[in-house]
PDB file of N, CA, C and O in Angstrom, chain B, residues numbered from 101:
ATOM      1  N   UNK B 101      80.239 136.939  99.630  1.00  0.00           N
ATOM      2  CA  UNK B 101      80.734 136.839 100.990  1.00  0.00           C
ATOM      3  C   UNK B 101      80.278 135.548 101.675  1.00  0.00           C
ATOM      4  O   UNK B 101      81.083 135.028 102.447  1.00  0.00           O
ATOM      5  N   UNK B 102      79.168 135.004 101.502  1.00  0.00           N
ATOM      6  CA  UNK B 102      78.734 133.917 102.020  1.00  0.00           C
ATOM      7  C   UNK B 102      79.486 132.548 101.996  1.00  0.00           C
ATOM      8  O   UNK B 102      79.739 131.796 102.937  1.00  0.00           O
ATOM      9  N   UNK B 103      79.872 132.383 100.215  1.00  0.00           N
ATOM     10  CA  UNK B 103      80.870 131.163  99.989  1.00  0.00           C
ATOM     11  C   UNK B 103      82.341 131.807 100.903  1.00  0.00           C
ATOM     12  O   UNK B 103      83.111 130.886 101.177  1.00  0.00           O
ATOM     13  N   UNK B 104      82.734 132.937 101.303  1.00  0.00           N
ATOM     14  CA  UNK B 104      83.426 133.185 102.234  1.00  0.00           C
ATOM     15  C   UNK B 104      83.693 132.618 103.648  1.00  0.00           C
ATOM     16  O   UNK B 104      84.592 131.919 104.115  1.00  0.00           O
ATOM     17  N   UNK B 105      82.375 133.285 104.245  1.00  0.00           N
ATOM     18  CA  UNK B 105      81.991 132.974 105.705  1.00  0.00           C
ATOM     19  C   UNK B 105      81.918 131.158 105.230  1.00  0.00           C
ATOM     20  O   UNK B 105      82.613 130.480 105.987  1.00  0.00           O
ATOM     21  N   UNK B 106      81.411 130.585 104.455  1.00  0.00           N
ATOM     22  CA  UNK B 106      81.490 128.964 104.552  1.00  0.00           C
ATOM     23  C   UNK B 106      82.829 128.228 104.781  1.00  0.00           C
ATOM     24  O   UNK B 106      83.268 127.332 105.503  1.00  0.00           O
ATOM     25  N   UNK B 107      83.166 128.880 104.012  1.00  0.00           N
ATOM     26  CA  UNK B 107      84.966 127.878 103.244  1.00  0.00           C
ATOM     27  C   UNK B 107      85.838 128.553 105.018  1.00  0.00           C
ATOM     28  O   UNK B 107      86.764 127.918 105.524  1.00  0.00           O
ATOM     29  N   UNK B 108      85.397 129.588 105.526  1.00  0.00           N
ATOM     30  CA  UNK B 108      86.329 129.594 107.048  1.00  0.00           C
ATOM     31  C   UNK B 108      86.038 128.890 107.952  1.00  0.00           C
ATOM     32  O   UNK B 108      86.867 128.401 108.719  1.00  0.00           O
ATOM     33  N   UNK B 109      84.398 128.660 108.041  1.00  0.00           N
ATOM     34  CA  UNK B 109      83.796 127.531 108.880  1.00  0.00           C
ATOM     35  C   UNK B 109      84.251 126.441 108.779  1.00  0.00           C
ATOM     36  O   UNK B 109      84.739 126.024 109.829  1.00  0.00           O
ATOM     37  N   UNK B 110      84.315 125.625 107.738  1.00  0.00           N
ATOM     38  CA  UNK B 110      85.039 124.679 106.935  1.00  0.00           C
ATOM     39  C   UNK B 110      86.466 124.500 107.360  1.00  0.00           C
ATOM     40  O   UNK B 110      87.057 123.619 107.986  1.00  0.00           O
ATOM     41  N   UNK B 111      86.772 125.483 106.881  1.00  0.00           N
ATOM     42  CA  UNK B 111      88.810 125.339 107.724  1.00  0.00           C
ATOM     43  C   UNK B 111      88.480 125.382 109.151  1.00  0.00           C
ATOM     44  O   UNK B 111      89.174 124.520 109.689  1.00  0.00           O
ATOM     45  N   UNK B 112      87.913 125.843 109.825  1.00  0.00           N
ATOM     46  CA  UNK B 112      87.707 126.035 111.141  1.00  0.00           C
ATOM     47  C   UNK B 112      87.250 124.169 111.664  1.00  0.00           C
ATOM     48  O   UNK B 112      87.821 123.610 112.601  1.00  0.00           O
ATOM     49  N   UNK B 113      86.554 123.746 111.129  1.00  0.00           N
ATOM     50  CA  UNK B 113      86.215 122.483 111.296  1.00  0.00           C
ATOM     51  C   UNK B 113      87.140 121.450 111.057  1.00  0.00           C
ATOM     52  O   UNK B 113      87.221 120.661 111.998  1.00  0.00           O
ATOM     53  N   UNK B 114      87.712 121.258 110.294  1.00  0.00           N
ATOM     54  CA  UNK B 114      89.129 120.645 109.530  1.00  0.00           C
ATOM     55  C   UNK B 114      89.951 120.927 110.705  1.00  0.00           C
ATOM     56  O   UNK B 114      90.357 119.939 111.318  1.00  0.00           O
ATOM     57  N   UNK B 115      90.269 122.069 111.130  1.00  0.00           N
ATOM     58  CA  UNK B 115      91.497 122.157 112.096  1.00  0.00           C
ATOM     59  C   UNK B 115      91.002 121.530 113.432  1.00  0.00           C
ATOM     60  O   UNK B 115      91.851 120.965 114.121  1.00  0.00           O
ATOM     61  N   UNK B 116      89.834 121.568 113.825  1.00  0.00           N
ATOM     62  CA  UNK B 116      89.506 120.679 114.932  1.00  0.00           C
ATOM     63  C   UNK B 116      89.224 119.586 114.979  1.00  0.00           C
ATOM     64  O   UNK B 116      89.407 119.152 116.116  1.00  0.00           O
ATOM     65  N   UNK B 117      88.802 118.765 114.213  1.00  0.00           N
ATOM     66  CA  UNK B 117      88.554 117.610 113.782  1.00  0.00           C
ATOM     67  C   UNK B 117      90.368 117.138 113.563  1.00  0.00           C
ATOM     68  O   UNK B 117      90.898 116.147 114.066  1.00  0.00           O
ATOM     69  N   UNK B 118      90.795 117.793 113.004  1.00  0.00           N
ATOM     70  CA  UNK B 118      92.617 117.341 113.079  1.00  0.00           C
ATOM     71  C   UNK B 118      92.989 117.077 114.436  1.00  0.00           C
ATOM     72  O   UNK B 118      93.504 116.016 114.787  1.00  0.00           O
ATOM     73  N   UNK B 119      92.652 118.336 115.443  1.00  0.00           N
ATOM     74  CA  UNK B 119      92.988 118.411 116.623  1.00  0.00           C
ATOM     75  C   UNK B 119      92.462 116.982 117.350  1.00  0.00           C
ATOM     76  O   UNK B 119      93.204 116.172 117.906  1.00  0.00           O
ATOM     77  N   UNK B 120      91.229 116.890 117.231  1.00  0.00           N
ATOM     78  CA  UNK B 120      90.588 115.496 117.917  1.00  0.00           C
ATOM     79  C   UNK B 120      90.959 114.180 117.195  1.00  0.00           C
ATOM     80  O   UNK B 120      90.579 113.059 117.534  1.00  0.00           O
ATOM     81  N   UNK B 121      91.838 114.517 116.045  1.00  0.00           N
ATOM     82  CA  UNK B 121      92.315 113.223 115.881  1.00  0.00           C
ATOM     83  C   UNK B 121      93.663 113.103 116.497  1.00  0.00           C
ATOM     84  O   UNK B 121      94.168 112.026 116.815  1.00  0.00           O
ATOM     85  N   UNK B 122      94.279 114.396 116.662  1.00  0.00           N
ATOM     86  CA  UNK B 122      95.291 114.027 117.311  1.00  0.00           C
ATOM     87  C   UNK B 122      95.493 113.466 118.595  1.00  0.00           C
ATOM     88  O   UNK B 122      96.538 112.849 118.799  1.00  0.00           O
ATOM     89  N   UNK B 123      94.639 113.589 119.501  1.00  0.00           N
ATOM     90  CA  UNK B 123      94.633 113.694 120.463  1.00  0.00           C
ATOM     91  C   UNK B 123      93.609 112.462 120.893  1.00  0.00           C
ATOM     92  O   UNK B 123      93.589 112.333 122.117  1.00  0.00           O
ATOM     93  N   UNK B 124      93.120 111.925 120.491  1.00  0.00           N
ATOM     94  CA  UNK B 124      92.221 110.292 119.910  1.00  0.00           C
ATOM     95  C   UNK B 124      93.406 109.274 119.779  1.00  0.00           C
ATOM     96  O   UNK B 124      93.461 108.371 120.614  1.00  0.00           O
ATOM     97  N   UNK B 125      94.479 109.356 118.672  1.00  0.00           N
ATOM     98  CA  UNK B 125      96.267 108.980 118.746  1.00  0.00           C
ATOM     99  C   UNK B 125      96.344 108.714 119.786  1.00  0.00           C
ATOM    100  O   UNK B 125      96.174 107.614 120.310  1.00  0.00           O
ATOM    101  N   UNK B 126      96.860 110.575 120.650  1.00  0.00           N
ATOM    102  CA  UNK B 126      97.405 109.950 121.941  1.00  0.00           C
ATOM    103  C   UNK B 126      96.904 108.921 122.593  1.00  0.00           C
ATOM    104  O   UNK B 126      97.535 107.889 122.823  1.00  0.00           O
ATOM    105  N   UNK B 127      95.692 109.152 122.943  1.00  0.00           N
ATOM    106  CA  UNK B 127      95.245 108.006 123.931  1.00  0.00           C
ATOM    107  C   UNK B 127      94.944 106.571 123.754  1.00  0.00           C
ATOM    108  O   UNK B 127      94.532 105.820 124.638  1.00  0.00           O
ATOM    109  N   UNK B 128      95.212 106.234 122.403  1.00  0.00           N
ATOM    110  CA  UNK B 128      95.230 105.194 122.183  1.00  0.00           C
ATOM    111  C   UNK B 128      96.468 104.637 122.279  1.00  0.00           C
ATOM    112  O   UNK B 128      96.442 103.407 122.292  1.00  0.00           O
ATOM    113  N   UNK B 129      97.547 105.141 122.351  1.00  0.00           N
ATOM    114  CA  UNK B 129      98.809 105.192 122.736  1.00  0.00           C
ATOM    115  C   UNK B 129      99.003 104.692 124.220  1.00  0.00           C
ATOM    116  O   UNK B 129      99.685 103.766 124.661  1.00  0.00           O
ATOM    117  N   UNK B 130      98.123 105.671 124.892  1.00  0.00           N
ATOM    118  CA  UNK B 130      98.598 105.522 126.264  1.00  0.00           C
ATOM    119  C   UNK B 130      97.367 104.493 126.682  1.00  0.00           C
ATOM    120  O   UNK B 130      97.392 104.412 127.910  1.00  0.00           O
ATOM    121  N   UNK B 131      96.474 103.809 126.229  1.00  0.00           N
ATOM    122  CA  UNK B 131      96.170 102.797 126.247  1.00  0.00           C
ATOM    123  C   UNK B 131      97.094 101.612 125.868  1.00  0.00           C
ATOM    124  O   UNK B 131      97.572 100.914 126.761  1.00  0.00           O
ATOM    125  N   UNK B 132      97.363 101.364 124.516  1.00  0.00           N
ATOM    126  CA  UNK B 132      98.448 100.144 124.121  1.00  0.00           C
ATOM    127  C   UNK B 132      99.231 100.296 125.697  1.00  0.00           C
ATOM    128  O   UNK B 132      99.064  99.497 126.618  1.00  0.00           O
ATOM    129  N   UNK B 133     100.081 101.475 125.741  1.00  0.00           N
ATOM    130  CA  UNK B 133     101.331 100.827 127.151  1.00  0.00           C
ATOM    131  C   UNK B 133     100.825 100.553 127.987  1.00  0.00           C
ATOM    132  O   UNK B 133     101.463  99.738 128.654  1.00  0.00           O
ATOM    133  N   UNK B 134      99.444 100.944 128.581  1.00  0.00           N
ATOM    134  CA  UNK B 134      98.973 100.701 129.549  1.00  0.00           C
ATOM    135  C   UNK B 134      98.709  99.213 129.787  1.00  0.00           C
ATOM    136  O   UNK B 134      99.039  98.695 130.853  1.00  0.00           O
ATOM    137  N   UNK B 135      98.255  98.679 129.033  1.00  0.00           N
ATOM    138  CA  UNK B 135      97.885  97.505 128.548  1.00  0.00           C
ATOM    139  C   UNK B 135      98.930  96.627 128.591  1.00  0.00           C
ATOM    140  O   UNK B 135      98.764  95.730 129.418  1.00  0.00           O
ATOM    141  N   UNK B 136     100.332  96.572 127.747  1.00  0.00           N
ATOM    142  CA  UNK B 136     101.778  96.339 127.571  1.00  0.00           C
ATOM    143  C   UNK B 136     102.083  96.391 128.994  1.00  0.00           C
ATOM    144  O   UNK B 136     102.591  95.364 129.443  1.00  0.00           O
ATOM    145  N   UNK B 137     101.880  97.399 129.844  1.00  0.00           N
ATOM    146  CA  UNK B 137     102.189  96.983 131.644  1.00  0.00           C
ATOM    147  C   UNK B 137     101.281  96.035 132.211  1.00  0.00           C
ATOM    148  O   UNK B 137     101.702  95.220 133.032  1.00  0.00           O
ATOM    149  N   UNK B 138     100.202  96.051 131.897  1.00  0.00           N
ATOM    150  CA  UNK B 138      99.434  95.298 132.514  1.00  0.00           C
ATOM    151  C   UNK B 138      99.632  94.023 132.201  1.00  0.00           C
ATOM    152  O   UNK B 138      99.159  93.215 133.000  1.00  0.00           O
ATOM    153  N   UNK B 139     100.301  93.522 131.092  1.00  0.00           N
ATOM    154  CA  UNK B 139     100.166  92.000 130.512  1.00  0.00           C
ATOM    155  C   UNK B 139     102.083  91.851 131.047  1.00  0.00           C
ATOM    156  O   UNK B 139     102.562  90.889 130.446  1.00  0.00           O
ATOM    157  N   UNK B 140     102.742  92.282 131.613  1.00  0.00           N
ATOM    158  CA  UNK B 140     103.537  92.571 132.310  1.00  0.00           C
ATOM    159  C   UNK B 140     103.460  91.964 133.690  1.00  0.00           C
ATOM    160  O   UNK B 140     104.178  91.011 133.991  1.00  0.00           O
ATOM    161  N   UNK B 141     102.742  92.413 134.394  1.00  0.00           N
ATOM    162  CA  UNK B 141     102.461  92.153 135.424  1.00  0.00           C
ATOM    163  C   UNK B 141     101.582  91.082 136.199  1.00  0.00           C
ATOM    164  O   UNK B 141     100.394  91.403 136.222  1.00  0.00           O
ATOM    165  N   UNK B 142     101.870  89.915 136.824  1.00  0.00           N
ATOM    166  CA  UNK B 142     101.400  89.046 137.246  1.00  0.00           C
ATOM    167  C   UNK B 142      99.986  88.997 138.221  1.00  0.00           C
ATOM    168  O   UNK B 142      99.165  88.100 138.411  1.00  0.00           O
ATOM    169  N   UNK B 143     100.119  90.613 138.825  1.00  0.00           N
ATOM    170  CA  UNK B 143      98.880  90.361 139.928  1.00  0.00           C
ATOM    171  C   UNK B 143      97.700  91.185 139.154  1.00  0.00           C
ATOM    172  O   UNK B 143      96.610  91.392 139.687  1.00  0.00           O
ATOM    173  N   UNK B 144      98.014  91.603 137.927  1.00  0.00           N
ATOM    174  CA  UNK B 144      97.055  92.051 137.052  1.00  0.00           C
ATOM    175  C   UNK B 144      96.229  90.625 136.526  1.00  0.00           C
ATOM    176  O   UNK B 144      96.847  89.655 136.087  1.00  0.00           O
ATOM    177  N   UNK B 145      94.415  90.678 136.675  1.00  0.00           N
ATOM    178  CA  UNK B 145      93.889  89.477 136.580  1.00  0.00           C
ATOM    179  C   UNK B 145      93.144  89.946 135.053  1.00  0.00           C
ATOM    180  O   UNK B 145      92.738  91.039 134.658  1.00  0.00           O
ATOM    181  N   UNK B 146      93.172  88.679 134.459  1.00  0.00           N
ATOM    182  CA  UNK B 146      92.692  88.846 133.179  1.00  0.00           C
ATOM    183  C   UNK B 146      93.805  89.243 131.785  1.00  0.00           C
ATOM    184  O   UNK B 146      93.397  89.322 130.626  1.00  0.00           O
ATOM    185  N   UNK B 147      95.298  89.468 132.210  1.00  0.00           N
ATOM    186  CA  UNK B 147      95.894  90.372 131.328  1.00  0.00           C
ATOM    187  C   UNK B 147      96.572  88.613 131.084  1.00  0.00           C
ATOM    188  O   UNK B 147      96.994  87.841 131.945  1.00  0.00           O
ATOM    189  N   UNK B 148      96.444  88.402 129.432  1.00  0.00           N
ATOM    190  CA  UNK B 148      97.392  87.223 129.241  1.00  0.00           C
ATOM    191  C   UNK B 148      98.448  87.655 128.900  1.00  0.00           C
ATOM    192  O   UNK B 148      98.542  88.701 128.257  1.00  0.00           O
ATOM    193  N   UNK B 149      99.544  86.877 129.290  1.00  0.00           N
ATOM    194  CA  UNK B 149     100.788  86.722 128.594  1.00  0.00           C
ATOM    195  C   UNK B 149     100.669  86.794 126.757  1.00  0.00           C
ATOM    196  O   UNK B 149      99.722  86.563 126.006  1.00  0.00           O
ATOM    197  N   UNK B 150     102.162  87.244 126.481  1.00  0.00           N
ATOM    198  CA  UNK B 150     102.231  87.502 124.920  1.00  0.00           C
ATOM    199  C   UNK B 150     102.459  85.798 124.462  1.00  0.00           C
ATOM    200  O   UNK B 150     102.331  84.862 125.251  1.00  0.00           O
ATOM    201  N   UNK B 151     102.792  85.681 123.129  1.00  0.00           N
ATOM    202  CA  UNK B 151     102.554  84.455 122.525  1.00  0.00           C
ATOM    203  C   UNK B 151     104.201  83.965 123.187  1.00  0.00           C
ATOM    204  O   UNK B 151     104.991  84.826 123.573  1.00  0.00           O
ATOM    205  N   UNK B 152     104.371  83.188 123.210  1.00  0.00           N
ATOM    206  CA  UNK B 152     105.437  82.535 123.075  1.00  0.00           C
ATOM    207  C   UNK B 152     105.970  82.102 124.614  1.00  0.00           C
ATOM    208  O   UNK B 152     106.787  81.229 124.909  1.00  0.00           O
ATOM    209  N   UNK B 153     105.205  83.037 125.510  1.00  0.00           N
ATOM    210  CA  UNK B 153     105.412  82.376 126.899  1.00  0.00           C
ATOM    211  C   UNK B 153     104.796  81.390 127.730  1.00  0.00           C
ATOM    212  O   UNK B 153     103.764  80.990 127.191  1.00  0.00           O
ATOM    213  N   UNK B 154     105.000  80.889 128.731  1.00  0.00           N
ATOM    214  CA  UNK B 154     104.822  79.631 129.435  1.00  0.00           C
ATOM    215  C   UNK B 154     103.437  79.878 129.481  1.00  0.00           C
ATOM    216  O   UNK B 154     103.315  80.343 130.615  1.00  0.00           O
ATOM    217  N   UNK B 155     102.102  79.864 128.881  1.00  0.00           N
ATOM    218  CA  UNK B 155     101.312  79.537 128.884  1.00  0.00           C
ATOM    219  C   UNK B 155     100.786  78.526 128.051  1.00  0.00           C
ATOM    220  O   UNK B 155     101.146  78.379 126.883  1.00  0.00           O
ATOM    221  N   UNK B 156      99.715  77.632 128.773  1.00  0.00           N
ATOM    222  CA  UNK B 156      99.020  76.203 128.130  1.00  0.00           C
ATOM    223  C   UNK B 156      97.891  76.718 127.770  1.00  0.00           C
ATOM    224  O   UNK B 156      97.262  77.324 128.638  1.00  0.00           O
ATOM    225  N   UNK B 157      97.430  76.639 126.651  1.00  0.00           N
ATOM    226  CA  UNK B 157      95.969  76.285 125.927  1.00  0.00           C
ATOM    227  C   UNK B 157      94.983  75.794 126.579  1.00  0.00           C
ATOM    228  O   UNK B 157      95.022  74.657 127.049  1.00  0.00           O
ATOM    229  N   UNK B 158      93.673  76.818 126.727  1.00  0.00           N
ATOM    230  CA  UNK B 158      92.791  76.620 127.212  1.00  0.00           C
ATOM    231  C   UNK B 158      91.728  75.842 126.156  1.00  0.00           C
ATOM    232  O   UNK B 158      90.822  76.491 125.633  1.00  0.00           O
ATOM    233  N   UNK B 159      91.857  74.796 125.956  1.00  0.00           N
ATOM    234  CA  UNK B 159      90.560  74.215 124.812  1.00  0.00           C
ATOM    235  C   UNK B 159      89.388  74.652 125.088  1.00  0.00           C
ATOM    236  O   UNK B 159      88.834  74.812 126.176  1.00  0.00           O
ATOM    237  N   UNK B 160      88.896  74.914 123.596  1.00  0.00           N
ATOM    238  CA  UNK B 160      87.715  76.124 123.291  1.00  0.00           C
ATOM    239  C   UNK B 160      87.364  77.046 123.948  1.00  0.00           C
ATOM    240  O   UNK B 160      86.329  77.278 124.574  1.00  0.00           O
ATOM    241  N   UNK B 161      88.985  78.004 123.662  1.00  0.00           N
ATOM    242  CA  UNK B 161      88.817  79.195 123.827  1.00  0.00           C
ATOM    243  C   UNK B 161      88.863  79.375 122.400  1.00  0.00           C
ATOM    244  O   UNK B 161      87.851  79.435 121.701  1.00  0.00           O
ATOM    245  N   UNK B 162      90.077  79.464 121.961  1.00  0.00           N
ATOM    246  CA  UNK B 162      90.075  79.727 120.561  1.00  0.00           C
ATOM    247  C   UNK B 162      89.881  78.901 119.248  1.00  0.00           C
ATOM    248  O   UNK B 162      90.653  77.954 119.093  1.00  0.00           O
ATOM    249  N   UNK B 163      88.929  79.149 118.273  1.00  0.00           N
ATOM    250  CA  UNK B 163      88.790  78.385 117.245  1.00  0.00           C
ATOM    251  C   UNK B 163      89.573  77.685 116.878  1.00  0.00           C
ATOM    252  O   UNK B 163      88.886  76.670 116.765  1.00  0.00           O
ATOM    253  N   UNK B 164      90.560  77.401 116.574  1.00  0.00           N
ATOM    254  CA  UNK B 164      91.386  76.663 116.141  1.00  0.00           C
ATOM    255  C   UNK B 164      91.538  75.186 117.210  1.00  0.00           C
ATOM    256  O   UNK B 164      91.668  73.997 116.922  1.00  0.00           O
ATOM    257  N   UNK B 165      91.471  75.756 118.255  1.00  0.00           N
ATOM    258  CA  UNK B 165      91.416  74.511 119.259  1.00  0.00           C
ATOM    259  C   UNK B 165      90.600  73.236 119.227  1.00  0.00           C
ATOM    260  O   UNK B 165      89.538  73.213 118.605  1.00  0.00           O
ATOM    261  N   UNK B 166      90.890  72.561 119.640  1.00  0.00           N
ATOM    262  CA  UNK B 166      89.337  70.944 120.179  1.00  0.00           C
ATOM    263  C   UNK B 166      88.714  72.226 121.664  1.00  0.00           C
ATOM    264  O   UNK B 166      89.059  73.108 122.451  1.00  0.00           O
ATOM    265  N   UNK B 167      87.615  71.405 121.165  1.00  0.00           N
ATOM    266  CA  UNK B 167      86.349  71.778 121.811  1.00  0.00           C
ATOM    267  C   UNK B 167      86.131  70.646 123.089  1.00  0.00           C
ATOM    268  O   UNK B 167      85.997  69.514 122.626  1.00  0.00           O
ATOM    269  N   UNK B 168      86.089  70.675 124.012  1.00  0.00           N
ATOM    270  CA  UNK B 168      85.790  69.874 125.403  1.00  0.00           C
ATOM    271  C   UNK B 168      85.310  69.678 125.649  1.00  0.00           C
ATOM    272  O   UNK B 168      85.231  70.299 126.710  1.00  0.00           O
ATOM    273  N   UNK B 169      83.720  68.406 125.489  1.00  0.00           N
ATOM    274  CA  UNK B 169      82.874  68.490 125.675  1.00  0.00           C
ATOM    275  C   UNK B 169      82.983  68.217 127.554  1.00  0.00           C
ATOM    276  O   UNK B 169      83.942  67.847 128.231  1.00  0.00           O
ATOM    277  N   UNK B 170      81.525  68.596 127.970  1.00  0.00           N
ATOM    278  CA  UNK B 170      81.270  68.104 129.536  1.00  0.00           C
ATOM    279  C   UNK B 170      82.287  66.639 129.870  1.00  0.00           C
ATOM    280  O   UNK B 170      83.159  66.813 130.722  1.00  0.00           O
ATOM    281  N   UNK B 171      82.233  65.823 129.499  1.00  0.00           N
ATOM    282  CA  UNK B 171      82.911  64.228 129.994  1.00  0.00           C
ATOM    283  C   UNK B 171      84.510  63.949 129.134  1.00  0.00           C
ATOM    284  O   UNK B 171      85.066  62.945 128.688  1.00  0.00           O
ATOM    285  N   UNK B 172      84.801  65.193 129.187  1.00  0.00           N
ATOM    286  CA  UNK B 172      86.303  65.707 129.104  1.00  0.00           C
ATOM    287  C   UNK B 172      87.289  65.298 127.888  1.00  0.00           C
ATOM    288  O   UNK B 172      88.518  65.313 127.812  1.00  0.00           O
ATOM    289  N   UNK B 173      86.225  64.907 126.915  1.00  0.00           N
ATOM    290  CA  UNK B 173      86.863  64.638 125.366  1.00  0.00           C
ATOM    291  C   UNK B 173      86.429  65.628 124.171  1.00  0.00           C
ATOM    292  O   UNK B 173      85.607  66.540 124.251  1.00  0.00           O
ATOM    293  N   UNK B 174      87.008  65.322 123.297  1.00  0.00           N
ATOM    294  CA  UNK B 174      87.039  66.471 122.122  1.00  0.00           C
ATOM    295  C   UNK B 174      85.530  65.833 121.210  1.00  0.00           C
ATOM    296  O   UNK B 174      85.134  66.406 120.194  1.00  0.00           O
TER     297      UNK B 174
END
């Protein structure tokens, strides 16, 4: 009976652990759109634009860039 009572605990755990993944999904979901509105929206501060729109390159932000030193050369 014992390997019984285990193996239901077991399914019992499995089905909630399913449950909290499901539901971990959602909200990562409703994060992404949230996010997707926010980079949307202009008076949202901090949210950049997607690639390909009217934004200019901030040098050394991203690796790939020149680096700026203080007296405004690479």
């Amino acid at each position: 009976m014992e390997h019984e009572e285990q193996a239901d605990r077991m399914e019992e755990d499995a089905e909630r652990m399913e449950e909290h993944s499901e539901q971990l999904g959602e909200r990562i979901d409703d994060v992404q759109d949230d996010w997707e509105h926010k980079e949307q929206d202009p008076a949202v501060p901090g949210a950049r634009p997607g690639p390909g729109e009217d934004e200019k390159p901030v040098p050394g932000v991203n690796a790939d860039e020149d680096v700026v030193s203080e007296e405004g050369g690479p």
